[in-house]
C-alpha positions in Angstrom: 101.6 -47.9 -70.9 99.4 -49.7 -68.4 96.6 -52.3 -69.1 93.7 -49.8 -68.1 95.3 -47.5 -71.0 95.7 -49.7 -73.2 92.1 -50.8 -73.0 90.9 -47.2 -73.6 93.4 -46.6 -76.8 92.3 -49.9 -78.0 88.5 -49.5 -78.0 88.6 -45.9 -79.3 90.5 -47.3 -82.1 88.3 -50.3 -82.5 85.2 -47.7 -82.6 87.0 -45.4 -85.4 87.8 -48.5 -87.8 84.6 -50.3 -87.0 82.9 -47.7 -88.8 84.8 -47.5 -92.2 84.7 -51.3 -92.2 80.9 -52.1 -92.4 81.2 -51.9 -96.3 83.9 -53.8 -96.9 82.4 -56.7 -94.1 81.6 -59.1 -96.8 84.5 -59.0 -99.1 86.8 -59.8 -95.9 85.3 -62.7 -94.3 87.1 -65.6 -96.2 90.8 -64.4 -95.3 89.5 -62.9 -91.4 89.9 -67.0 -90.0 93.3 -67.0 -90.8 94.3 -63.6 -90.3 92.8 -63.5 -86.4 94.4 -67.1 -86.0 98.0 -65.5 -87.1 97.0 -62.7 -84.9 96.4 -65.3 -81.9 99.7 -67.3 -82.8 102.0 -64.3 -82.2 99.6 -63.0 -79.1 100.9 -66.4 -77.4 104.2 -66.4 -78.4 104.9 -62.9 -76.9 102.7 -63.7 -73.5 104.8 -67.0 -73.0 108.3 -64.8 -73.8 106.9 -62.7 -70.9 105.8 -65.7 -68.9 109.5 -66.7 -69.3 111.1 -63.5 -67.7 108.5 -62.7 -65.2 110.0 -62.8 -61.7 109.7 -66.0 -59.8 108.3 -66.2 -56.5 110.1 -68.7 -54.0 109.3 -67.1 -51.0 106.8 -67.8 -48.1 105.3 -64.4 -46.9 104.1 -63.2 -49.8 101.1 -64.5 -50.3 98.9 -61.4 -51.3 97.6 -59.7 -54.4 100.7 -57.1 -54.6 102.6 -60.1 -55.4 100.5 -62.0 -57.2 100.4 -59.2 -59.5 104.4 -59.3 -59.7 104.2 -62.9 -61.4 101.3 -62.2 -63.5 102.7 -60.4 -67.0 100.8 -57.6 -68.0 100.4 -59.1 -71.6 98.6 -62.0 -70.3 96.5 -59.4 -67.7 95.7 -57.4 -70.4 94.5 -60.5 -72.6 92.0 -61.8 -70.3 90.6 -58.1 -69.2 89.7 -58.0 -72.8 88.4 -61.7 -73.0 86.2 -61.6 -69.6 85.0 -58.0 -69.4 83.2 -55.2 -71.3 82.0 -52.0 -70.3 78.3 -52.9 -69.1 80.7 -55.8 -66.5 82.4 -52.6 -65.7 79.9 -50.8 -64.5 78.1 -53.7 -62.6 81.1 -55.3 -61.1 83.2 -53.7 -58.4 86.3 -53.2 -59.9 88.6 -55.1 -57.1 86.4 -57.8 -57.5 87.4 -58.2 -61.6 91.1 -57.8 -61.0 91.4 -60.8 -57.9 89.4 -62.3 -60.4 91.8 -62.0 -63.3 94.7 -62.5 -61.0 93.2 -65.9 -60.1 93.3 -67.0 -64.0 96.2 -65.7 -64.2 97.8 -67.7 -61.9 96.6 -70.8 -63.2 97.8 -70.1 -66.7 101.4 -69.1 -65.6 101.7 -72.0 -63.4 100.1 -74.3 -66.4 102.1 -72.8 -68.8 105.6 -73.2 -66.6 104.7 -77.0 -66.2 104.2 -76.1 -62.4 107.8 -74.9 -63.0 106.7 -71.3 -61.3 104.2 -71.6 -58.3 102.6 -68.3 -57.7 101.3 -66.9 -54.3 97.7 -68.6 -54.8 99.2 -72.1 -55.4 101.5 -71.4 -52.7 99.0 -70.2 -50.2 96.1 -72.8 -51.2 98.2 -76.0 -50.7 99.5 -74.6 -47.1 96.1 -73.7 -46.0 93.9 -76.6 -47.2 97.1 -78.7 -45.7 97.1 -76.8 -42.5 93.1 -76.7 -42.0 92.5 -80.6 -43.1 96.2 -82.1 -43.1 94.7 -84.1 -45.7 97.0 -85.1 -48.5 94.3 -86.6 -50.7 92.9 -83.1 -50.7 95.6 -81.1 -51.7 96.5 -83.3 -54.6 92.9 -82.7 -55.6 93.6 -79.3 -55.9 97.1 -80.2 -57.5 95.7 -82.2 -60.2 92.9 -79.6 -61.1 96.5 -76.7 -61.2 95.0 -75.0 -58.1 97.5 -75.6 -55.9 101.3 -77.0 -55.3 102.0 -80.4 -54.9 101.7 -82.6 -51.6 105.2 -82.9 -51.9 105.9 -79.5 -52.7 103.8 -78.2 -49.3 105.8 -81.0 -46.8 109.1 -79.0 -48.2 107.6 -75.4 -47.7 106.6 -76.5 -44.1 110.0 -78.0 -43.2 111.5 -75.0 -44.7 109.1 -72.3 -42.4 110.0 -74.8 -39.8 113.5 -74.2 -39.9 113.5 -70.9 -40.2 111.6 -71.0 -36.4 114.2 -73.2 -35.1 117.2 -71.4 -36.5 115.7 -67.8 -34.7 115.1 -70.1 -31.6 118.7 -70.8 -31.5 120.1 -67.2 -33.0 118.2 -65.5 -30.0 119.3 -67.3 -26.6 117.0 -70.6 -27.2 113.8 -68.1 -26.9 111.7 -68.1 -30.3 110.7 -64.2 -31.4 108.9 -63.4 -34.3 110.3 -62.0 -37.2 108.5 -58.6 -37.5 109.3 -58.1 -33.7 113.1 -58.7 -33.8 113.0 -56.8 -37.2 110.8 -53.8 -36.4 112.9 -50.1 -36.2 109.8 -49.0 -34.5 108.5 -52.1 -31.9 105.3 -49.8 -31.1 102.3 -51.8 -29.1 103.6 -54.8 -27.7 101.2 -57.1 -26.1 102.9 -60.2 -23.4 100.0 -63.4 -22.0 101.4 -65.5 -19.4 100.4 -69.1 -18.4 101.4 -71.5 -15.3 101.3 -75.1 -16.4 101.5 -77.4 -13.4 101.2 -80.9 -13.3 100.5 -83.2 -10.5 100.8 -80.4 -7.4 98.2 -81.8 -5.6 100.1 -85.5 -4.8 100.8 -85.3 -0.9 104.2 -86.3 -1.2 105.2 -83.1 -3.5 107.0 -85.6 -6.0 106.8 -86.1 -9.7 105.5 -82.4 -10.1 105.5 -79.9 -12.3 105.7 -76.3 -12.5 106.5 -73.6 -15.7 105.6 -70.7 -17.0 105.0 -69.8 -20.5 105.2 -66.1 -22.1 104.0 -64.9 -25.4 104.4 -61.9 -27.0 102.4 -60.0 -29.8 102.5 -57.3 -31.9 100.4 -56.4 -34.9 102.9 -55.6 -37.9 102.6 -52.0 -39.4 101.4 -52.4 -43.6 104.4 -50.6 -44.8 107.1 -53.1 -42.6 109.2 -55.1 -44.9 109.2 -58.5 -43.2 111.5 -60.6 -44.0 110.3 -63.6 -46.1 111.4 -67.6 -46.0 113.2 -68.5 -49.1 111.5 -71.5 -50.8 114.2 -74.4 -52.0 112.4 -77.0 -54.6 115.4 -79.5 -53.3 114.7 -79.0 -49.5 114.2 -82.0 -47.4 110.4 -83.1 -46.5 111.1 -83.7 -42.8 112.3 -82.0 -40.2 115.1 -82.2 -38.4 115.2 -81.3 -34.4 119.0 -80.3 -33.2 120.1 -81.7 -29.7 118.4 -79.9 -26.6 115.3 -78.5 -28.7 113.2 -80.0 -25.9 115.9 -80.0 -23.3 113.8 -78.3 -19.9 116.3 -77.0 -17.5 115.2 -76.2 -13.7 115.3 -72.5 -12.6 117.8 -70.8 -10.6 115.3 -69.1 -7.9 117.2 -66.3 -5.9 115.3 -64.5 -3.1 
C-alpha cells in the first residue's frame, strides 16, 4: 500500500471512530498519555528497523529526488506527511513542493539516526556544492555540524574519488578525456565540438620560446531515460589525489602536408 493510501484509509477510519468516541472522551483521558506514548515507542522502533535495511547510497550521480526517495523508508515518509500536513496544506500547497519538502526531513533524520553512517543524496550534493562554489571548509562543517551536509573530510574523498574516475577514462581512451554519457550512449544523437588556439609568445621576432595548441571540447546533452554510470563512493578513499607519470606530458605534433 502506498503512503497517499494509507493516508486516505487512515483518516476515513479516524472519521468513523471519532464519532462513537465523543461519549466515552472523558472516561479515557487518564490511560490515553501512556497508551499514545506505547503507540510512539513501537512507531520508532519499526521506522529505525526500516532505516536499517533501507538501501545505501555510495554513489556520485545520483543526486536527485528519485533517489532520495530510494533512502527515505516509506514508514518514516508516511510519519511526517501525517505530522506536517492536513488537508486545508493540501489544498494550498503544490503538492511537489510538500514531498521535496518531506524528503528534506527525511534526509536529515536517516542520516541523524545512522550516526552519519548513511549520507543521502542531499548531504551528498550540499557538501560538494557549497565546497565547489566557496571551497570553504569552515563552511561545510557549518552545515556538517547542523546534519545538513557530509563532512569536510568526507567531501576531499568524494572529490578525489570523481577525480579518479576522470583520470582513469583519460587513460582507458588513448590519453583523451570523454564524458561518460558520451562513451556510454547506444544512441550519441546531437553532438556539439568548440575549438580554441592557445598561443603564447608568437609575436617575439626571433620565433623562440613559443607556443601553439589547440584544444577541442565536445558536448552532448544526456537523454532523461540514459542510465549513466555513477562513481562509486569508498568512506576509506584517500583525500588527495594522485597524478600518474605523463598526465601533463605535452608532446609536439607530427604535421604531414
Amino acid at each position: 500500500m502506498t503512503a497517499e493510501a494509507a493516508l486516505q484509509n487512515l483518516k476515513k477510519t479516524t472519521d468513523d471512530e471519532q464519532e462513537s468516541q465523543d461519549d466515552t472522551k472523558g472516561m479515557r483521558m487518564a490511560s490515553c498519555d501512556d497508551e499514545i506514548l506505547s503507540w510512539l515507542y513501537w512507531v520508532s522502533l519499526k521506522i529505525k528497523a526500516d532505516i536499517r535495511e533501507s538501501p545505501r547510497h555510495d554513489v556520485m550521480g545520483g543526486i536527485d529526488q528519485h533517489h532520495a526517495e530510494e533512502v527515505v523508508p516509506e514508514s518514516l515518509y508516511l510519519l511526517l506527511r501525517l505530522l506536517c500536513t492536513d488537508d486545508d496544506d493540501q489544498e494550498n500547497m503544490d503538492k511537489q513542493t510538500v514531498n521535496t519538502k518531506l524528503l528534506s526531513i527525511a534526509q536529515d533524520i536517516v542520516f541523524l539516526a545512522s550516526g552519519g553512517q548513511r549520507p543521502t543524496p542531499k548531504h551528498i550534493g550540499i557538501g560538494v556544492a557549497v565546497h565547489q562554489a566557496t571551497r570553504s571548509k569552515g563552511l561545510v562543517q557549518l552545515l556538517h555540524a547542523a546534519g545538513h551536509s557530509i563532512s569536510y573530510e568526507s567531501v576531499l574523498r568524494t572529490d578525489t574519488a570523481i577525480a579518479n574516475e576522470a583520470v582513469k577514462q583519460y587513460f582507458d581512451n588513448g590519453r583523451v578525456f570523454i564524458p561518460q554519457n558520451v562513451v556510454n550512449a547506444k544512441l550519441p544523437g546531437y553532438i556539439m565540438y568548440a575549438n580554441y588556439n592557445i598561443d603564447i609568445n608568437e609575436e617575439t621576432l626571433d620565433g623562440k620560446g613559443t607556443f601553439h595548441a589547440s584544444q577541442t571540447a565536445a558536448f552532448r546533452r544526456s537523454e532523461p531515460q540514459e542510465q549513466i554510470p555513477k562513481v562509486k563512493l569508498i568512506s576509506r578513499r584517500a583525500k588527495s589525489l594522485s597524478i600518474p607519470p605523463g598526465m601533463f606530458e605535452l608532446k609536439d605534433a607530427k604535421m604531414e602536408s
